[in-house]
C-alpha positions in Angstrom: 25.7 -13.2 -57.4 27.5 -11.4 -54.5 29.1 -9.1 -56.4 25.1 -8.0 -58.0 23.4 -8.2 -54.7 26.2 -5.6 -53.2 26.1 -3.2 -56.2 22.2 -3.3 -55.9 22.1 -2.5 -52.2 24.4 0.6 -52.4 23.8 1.4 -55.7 27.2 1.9 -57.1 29.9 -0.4 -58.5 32.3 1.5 -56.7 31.1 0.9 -53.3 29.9 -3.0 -53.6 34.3 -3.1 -54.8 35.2 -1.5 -51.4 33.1 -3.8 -49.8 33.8 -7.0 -51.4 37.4 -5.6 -51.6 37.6 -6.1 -55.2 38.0 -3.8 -58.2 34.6 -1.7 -59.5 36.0 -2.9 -62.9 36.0 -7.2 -61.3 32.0 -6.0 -60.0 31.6 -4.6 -63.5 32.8 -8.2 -64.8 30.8 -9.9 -63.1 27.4 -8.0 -63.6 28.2 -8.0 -67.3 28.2 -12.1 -67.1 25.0 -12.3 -65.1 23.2 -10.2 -67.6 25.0 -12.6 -70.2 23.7 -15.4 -68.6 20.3 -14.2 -68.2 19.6 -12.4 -71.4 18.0 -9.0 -69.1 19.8 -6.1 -67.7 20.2 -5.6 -64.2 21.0 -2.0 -64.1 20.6 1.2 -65.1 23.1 4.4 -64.9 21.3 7.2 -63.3 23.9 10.2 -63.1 26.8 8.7 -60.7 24.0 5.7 -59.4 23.3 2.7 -61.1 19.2 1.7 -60.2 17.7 -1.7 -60.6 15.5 -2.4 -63.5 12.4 -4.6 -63.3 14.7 -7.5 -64.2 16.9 -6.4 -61.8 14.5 -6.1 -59.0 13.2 -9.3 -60.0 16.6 -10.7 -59.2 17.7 -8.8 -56.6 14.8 -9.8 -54.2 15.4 -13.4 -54.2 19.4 -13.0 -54.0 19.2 -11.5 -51.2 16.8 -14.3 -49.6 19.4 -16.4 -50.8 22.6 -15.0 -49.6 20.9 -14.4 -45.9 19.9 -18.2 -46.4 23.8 -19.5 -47.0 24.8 -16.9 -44.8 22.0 -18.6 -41.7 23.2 -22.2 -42.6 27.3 -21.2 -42.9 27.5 -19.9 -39.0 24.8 -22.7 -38.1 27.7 -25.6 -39.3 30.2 -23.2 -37.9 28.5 -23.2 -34.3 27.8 -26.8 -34.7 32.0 -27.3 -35.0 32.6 -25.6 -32.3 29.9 -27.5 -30.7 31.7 -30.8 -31.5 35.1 -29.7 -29.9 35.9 -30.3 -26.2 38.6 -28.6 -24.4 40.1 -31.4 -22.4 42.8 -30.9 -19.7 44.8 -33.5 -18.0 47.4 -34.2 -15.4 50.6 -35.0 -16.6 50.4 -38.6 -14.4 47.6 -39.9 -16.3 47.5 -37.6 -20.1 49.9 -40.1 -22.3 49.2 -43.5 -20.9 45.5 -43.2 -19.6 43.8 -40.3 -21.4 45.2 -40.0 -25.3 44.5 -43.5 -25.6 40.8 -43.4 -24.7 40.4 -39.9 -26.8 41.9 -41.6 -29.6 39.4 -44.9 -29.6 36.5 -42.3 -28.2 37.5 -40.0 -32.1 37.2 -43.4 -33.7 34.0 -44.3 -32.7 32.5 -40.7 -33.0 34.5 -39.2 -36.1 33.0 -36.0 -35.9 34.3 -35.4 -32.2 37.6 -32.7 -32.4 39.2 -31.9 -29.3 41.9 -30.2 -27.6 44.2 -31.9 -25.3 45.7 -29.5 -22.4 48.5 -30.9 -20.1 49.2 -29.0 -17.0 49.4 -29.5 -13.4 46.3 -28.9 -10.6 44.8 -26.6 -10.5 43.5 -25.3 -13.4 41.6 -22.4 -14.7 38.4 -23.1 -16.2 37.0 -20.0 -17.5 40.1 -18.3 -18.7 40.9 -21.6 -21.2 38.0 -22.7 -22.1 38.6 -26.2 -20.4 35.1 -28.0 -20.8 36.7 -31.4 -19.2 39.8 -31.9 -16.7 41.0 -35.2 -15.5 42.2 -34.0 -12.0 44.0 -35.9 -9.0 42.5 -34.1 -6.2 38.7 -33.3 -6.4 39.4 -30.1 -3.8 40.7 -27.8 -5.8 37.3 -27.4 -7.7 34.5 -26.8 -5.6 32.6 -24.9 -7.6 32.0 -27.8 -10.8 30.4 -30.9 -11.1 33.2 -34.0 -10.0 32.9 -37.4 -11.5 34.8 -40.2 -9.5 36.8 -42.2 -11.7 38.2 -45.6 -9.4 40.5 -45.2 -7.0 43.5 -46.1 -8.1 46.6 -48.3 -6.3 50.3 -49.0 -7.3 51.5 -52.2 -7.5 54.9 -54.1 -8.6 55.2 -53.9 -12.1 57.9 -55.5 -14.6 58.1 -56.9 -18.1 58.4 -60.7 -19.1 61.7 -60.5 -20.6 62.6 -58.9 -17.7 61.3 -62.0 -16.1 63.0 -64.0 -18.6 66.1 -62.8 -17.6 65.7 -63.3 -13.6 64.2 -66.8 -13.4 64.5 -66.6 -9.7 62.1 -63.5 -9.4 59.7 -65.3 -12.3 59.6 -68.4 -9.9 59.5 -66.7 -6.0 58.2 -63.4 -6.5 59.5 -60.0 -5.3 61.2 -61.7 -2.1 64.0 -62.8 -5.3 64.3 -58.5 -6.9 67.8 -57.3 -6.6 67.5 -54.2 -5.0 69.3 -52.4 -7.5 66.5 -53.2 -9.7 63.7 -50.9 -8.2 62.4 -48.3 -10.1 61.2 -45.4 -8.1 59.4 -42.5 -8.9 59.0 -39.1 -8.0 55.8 -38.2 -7.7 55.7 -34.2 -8.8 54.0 -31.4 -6.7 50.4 -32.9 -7.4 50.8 -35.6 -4.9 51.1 -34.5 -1.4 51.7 -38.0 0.1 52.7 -40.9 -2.3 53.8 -44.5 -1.6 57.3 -45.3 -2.0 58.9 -48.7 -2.2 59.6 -48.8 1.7 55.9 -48.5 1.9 55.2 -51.6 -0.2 57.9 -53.7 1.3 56.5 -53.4 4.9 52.9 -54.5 3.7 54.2 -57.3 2.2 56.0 -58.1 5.6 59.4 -58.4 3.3 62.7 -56.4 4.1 62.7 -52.8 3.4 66.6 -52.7 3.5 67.0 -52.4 -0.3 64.4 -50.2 -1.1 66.6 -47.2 -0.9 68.3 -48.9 -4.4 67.8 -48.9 -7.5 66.9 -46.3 -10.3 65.2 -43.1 -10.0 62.3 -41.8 -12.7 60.9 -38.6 -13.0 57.3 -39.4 -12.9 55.2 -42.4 -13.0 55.6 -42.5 -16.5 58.6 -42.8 -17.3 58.7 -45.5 -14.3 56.2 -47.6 -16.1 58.5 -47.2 -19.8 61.2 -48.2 -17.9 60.0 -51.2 -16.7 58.2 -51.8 -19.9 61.7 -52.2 -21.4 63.2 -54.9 -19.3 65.2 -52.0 -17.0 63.4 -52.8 -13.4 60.8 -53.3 -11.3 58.4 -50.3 -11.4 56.2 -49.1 -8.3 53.3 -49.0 -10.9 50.0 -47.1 -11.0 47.3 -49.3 -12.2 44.8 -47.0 -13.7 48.4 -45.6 -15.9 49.3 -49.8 -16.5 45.9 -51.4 -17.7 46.4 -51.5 -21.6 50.2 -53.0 -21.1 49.1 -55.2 -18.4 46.3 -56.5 -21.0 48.4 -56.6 -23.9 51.1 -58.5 -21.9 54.0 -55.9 -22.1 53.7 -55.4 -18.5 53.0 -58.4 -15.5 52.2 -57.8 -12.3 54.5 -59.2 -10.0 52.2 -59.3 -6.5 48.4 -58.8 -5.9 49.4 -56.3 -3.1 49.1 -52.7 -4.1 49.0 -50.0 -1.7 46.1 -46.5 -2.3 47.2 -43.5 -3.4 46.0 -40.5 -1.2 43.2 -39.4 -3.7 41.3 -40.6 -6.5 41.0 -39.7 -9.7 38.2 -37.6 -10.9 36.4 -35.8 -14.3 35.3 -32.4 -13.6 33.3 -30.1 -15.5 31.9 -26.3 -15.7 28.0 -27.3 -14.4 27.3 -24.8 -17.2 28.8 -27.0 -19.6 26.1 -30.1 -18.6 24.5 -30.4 -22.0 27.5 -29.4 -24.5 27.5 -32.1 -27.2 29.8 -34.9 -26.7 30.7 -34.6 -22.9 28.4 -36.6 -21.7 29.2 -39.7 -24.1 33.0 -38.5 -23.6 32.5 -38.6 -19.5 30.6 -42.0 -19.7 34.0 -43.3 -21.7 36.3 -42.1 -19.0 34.4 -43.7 -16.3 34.7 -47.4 -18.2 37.7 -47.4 -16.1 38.2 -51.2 -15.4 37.6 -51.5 -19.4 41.3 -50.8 -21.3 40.8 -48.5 -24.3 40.6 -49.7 -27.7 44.1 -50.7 -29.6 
């Protein structure tokens, strides 16, 4: 039906081939089937033109209704994909432990939802990727969008049971009993101006700071909380990054005391962006931030 409705609006075989990018003998081919299929002919030569007969014209009228139609309905489900895609970006503190999990459990309950997941450090340019969601650190950086407040999180001491298994001293007194050489600490990255350290914790819980210079060093919170997921140490923990281990047991929390980090968390978006389809489910996910996501 293409290939009639092209050679009846420029009026050669020739040109509906360009167009189409096909041979004039495939248009040929497939004119010859229609009028097969139909019993009528469609065209008739007129020097180098082919013109529509009545038939043809009969055709040709609601083809072209039709083609427009498929052609209306094909960029409407286009637009509505790319309506159903968010851009989310992420700092690297939070992205593996905190966000994929709740974009994975917020794609099960919604299967149309498709996103992109962008990891990088603030700030961020909005306009010149797209972003249409950011899970920042510091809410100063973006002035000019909407902020969500996600909680405020806090570190506390962090380890796992077989870790307690194998210290029954620490299991039965508490952090007072951690060798020092068993601290995991982190470094924080060039998002966190001020961070707490070890030393920080130690004096809040009125203990001795004296080993807190021991111990391991990890290269971001992350990889703090793996290794203390896997027996190593005693991690500095973030909660916010520690909630689904903490509730599926791989991680215990060795102390109530936690010390603030310098900021909280926060969702920003473009203000433009307000109404794009899924964000506001998506932020009202993010912001169940006591709630652990869905394993």
């Amino acid at each position: 039906m293409r290939a009639f409705e092209a050679a009846a609006r420029t009026g050669s075989y020739v040109a509906a081939a360009e167009e189409m990018g096909v041979s004039s003998a495939a248009i040929s081919q497939h004119i010859r089937k229609l009028e097969d299929y139909l019993g009528k002919q469609m065209f008739l030569r007129l020097n180098n033109r082919i013109v529509l007969t009545d038939a043809g014209h009969a055709i040709f009228d609601g083809a072209a209704v039709g083609l427009q139609l498929i052609s209306e309905v094909t960029e409407q489900l286009v637009l509505d994909r790319s309506r159903s895609r968010l851009v989310v970006s992420a700092i690297e503190s939070v992205a593996e432990r905190w966000v994929i999990p709740r974009l994975t459990s917020y794609s099960r309950s919604c299967p149309e939802f498709r996103f992109d997941l962008r990891v990088e450090p603030d700030p961020v340019d909005f306009a010149r990727h797209n972003i249409d969601l950011r899970i920042a650190y510091n809410p100063t950086h973006y002035p000019e969008h909407a902020i969500v407040p996600l909680e405020h999180d806090v570190v506390l001491p962090l380890c796992s049971p077989e870790y307690l298994e194998r210290n029954p001293a620490v299991r039965d007194h508490g952090m007072a009993m951690v060798p020092g050489d068993d601290l995991l600490h982190t470094s924080w990255g060039p998002s966190f101006a001020s961070h707490p350290t070890w030393h920080d914790w130690f004096v809040k819980a009125k203990l001795s700071p004296h080993l807190a210079t021991k111990g391991f060093q990890a290269s971001n919170s992350r990889v703090a909380l793996d290794l203390a997921g896997q027996g190593i140490g005693v991690a500095l923990g973030q909660r916010m990054m520690a909630l689904d281990d903490m509730a599926a047991g791989r991680l215990v929390a060795l102390s109530d005391i936690t010390i603030d980090l310098g900021h909280s968390y926060c969702l920003v978006y473009p203000r433009a962006k307000k109404r794009k389809r899924h964000l506001a489910e998506l932020i009202d996910w993010f912001t169940r931030a006591d709630t652990p996501s869905d394993s």
